[in-house]
Every structure is written in C-alpha cells, then in structure tokens.
C-alpha positions as CSV (number, residue, x, y, z in Angstrom):
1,X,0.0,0.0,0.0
2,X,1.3,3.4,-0.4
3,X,1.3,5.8,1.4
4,X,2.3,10.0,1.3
5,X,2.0,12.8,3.0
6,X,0.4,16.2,2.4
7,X,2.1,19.7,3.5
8,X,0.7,23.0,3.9
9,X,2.7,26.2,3.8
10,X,1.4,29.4,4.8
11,X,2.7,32.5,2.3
12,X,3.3,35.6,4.1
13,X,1.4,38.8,2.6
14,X,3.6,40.7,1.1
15,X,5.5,43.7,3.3
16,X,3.9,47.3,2.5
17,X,6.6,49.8,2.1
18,X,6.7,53.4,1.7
19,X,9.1,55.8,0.7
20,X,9.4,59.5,-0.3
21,X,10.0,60.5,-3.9
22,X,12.5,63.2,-5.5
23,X,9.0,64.8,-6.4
24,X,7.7,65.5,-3.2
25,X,5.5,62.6,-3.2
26,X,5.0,59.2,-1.7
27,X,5.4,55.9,-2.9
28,X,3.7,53.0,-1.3
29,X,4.5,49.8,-2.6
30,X,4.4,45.7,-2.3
31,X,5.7,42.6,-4.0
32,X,4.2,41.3,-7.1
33,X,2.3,39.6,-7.7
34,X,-0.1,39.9,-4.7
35,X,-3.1,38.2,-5.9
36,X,-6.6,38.9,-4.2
37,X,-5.0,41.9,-2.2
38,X,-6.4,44.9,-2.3
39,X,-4.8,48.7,-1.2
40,X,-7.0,50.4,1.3
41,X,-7.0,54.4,2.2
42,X,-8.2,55.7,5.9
43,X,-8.1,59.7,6.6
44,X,-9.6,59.3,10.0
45,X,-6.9,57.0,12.0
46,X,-6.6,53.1,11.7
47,X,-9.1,52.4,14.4
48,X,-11.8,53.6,12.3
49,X,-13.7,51.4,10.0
50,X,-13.4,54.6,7.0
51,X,-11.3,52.4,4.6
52,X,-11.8,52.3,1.1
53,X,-10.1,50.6,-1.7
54,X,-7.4,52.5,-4.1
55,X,-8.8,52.3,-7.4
56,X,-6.5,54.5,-9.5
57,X,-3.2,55.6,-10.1
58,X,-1.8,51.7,-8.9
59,X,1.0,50.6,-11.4
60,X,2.8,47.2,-11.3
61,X,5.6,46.8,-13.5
62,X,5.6,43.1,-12.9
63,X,8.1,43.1,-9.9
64,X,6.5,45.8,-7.3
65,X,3.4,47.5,-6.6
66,X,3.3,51.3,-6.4
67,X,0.7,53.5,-5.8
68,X,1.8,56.9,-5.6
69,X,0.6,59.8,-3.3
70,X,0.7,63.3,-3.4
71,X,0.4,65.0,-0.6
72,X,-2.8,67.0,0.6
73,X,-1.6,68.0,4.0
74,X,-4.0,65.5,5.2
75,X,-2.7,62.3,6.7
76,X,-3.8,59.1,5.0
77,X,-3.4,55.4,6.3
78,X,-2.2,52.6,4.0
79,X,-2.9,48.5,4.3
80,X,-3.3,45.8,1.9
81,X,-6.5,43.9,2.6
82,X,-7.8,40.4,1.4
83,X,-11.9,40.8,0.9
C-alpha cells in the first residue's frame, strides 16, 4: 500500500513599504504579484472602519506594486486587505 503525506505552507502577505520620492511625493509599494490583495486608504486614523479601496493611479511593473501619493496636508493610512 502506499502511502504519502500532504504539507501545507502558509505565504506571508507581502511587506507594504513606503518611501518618499525626489517629487515630493510618496510611494507606497508591495511585491508582485499579490493576488486577491487589495490597497485600502483611511483619513480618519486606523481604528476607524473609514477604509476604502485605491482604485487608480496603482501601477505594477511586474516586480513591485506602487501607488503613488501626493500629498494633501491631510494624513492618510495605508494597508493591503484580502476581501
């Protein structure tokens, strides 16, 4: 009779990173590719249930991720979510 065994390994989501540009702007960014993640926005603080998904301005050139920000004044809050 044969016999086998089965193993399961858990993939760690990808690190967000962010970093300022030579532009004045902000880069947030992850590894590709991230399937099912998406990139959520919060202006209100992380502890409030105000996120919603980044639609736009997302590019991924096959190795990273980047979304880039410009700057409001206004502080925004970044996460990659799995719906």
């Amino acid at each position: 009779m044969d016999t086998g065994a089965a193993y399961l390994f858990g993939i760690p989501p990808p690190l967000l990173q962010t970093r300022l540009t030579a532009t004045n702007t902000a880069a947030v960014s992850w590894s590709s590719p991230a399937s099912g993640l998406v990139l959520q926005e919060n202006t209100k603080g992380i502890a409030t249930a105000k996120w919603s998904n980044v639609m736009n301005n997302i590019h991924d050139d096959g190795t990273n991720i980047t979304h880039v920000v410009y700057p409001a004044g206004d502080n925004s809050f970044y996460r990659l979510f799995k719906p």
